[in-house]
ChimeraX commands (.cxc) that place a marker at each C-alpha (Angstrom):
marker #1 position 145.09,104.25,27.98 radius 0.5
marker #1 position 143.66,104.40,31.75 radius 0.5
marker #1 position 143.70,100.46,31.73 radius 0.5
marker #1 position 147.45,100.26,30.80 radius 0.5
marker #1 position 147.92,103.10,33.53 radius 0.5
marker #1 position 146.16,100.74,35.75 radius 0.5
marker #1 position 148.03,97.31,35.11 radius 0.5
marker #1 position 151.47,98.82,35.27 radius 0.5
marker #1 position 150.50,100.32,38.50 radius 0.5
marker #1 position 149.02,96.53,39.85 radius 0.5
marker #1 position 151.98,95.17,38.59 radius 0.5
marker #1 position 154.38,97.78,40.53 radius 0.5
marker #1 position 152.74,97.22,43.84 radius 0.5
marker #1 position 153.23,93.69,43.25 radius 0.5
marker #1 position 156.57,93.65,42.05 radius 0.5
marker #1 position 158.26,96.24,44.52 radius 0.5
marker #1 position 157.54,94.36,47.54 radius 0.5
marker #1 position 158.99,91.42,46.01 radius 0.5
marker #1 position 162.22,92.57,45.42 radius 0.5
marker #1 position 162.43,94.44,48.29 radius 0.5
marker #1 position 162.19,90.84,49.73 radius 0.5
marker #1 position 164.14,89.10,47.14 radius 0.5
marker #1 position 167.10,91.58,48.08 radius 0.5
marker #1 position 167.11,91.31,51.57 radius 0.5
marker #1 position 167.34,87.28,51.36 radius 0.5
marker #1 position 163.38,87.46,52.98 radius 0.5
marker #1 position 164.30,89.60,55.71 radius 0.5
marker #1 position 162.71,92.64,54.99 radius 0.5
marker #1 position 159.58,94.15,53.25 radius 0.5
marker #1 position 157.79,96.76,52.00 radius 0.5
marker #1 position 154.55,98.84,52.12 radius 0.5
marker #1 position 153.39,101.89,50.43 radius 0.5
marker #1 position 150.05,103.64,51.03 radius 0.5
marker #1 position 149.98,105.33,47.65 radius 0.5
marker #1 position 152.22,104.36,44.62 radius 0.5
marker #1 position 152.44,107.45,41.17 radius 0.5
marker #1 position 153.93,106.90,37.94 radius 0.5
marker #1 position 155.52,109.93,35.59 radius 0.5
marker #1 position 155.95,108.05,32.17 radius 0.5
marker #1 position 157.15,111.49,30.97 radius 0.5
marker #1 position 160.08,111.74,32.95 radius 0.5
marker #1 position 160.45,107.96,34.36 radius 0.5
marker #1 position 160.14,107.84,38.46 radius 0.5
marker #1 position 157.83,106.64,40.84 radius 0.5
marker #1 position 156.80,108.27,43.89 radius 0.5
marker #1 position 156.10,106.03,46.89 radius 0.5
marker #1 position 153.80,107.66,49.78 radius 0.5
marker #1 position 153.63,106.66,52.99 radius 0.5
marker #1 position 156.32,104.36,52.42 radius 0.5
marker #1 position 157.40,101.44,55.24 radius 0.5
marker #1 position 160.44,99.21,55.11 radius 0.5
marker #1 position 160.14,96.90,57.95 radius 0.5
marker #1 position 161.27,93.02,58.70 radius 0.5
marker #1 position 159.61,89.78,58.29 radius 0.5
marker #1 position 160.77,88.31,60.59 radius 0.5
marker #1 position 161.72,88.97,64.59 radius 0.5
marker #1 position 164.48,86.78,65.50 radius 0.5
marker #1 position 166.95,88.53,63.57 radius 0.5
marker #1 position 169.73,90.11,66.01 radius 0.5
marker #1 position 169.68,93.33,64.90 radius 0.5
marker #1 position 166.67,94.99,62.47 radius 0.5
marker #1 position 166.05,98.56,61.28 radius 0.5
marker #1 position 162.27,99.65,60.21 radius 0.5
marker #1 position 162.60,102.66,58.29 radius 0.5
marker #1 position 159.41,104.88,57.43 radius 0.5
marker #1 position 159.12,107.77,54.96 radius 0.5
marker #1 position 157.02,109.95,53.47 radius 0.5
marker #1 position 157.67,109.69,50.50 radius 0.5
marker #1 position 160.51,108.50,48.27 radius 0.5
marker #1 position 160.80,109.18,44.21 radius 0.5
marker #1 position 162.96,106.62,42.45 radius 0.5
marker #1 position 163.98,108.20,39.41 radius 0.5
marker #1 position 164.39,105.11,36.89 radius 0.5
marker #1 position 165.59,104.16,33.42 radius 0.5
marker #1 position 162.49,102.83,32.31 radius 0.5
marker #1 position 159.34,101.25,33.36 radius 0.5
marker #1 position 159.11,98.39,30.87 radius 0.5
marker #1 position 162.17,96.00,32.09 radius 0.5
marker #1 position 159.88,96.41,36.05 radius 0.5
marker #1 position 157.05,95.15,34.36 radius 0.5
marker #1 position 159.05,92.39,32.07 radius 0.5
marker #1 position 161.87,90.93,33.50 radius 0.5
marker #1 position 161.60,92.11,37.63 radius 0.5
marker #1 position 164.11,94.32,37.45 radius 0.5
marker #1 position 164.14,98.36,38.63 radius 0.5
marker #1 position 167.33,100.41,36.85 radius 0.5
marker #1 position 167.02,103.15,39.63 radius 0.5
marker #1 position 169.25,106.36,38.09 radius 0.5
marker #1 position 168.63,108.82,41.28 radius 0.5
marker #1 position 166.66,108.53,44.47 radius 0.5
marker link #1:1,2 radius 0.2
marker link #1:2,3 radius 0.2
marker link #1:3,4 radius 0.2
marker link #1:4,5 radius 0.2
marker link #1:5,6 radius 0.2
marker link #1:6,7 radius 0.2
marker link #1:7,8 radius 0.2
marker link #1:8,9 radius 0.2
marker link #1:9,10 radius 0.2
marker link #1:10,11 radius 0.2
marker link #1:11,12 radius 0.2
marker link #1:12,13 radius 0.2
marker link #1:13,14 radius 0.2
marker link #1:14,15 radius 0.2
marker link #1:15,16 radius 0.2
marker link #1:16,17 radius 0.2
marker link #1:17,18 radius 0.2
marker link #1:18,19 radius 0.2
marker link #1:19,20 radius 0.2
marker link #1:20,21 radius 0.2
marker link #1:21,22 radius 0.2
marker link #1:22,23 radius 0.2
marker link #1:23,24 radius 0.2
marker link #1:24,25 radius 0.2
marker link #1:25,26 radius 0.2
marker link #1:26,27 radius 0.2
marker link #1:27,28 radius 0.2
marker link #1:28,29 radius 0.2
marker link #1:29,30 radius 0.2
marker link #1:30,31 radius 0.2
marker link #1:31,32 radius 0.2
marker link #1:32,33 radius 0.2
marker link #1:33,34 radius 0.2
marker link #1:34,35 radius 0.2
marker link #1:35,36 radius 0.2
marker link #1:36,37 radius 0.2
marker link #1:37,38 radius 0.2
marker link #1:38,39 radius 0.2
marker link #1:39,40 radius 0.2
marker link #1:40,41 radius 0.2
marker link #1:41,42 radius 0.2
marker link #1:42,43 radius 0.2
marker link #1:43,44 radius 0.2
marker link #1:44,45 radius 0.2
marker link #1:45,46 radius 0.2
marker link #1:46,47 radius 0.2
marker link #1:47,48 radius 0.2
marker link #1:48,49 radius 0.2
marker link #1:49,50 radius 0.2
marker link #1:50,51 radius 0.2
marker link #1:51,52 radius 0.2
marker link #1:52,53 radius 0.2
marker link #1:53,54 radius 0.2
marker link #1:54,55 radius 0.2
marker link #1:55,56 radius 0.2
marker link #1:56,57 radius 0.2
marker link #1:57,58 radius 0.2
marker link #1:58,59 radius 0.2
marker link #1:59,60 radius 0.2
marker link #1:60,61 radius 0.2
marker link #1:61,62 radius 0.2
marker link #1:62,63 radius 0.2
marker link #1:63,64 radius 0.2
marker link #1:64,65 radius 0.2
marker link #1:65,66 radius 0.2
marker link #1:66,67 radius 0.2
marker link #1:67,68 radius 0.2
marker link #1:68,69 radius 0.2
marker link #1:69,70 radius 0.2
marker link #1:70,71 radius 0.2
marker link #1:71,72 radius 0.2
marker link #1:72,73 radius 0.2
marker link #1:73,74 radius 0.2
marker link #1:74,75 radius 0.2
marker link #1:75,76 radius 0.2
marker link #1:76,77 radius 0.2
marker link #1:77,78 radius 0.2
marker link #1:78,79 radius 0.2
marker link #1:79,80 radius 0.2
marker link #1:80,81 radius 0.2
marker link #1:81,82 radius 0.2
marker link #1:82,83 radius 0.2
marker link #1:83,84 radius 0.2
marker link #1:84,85 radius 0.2
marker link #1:85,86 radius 0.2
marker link #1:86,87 radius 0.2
marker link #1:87,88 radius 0.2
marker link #1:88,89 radius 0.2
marker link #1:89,90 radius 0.2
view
């Protein structure tokens, strides 16, 4: 059980930076310093959490830094599977 807890979670750190990328047609990405799971109740809690942009020629940029931020999502399998994050609340 702690080694399927432990390959969602590489996959997640992975995967949310690329989409975070993916979305913002390469201009932007994203950095967490600690990443939590609740497969109970599906979320996951991003600490430390840095949006920021790749590149410096753009004419106007926003870096946004949090705390932390809890994306409250459908479920975890189709993040894993297919890319994709069905966020219901953040």
């Amino acid at each position: 059980m702690a080694g399927l807890h432990f390959f969602i979670a590489y996959k997640a750190r992975l995967i949310l930076p690329t989409l975070v990328r993916e979305m913002s047609d390469g201009n932007y990405t994203m950095t967490a310093k600690k990443m939590r799971f609740n497969y109970l109740n599906p979320s996951i809690t991003l600490a430390g959490i840095s949006f920021h942009p790749v590149k410096d020629n753009l004419d106007q940029t926003y870096i946004v830094n949090a705390d932390s931020l809890i994306l409250k999502i459908e479920k975890i399998l189709p993040l894993l599977l297919n890319r994709q994050v069905n966020v219901e609340d953040i």
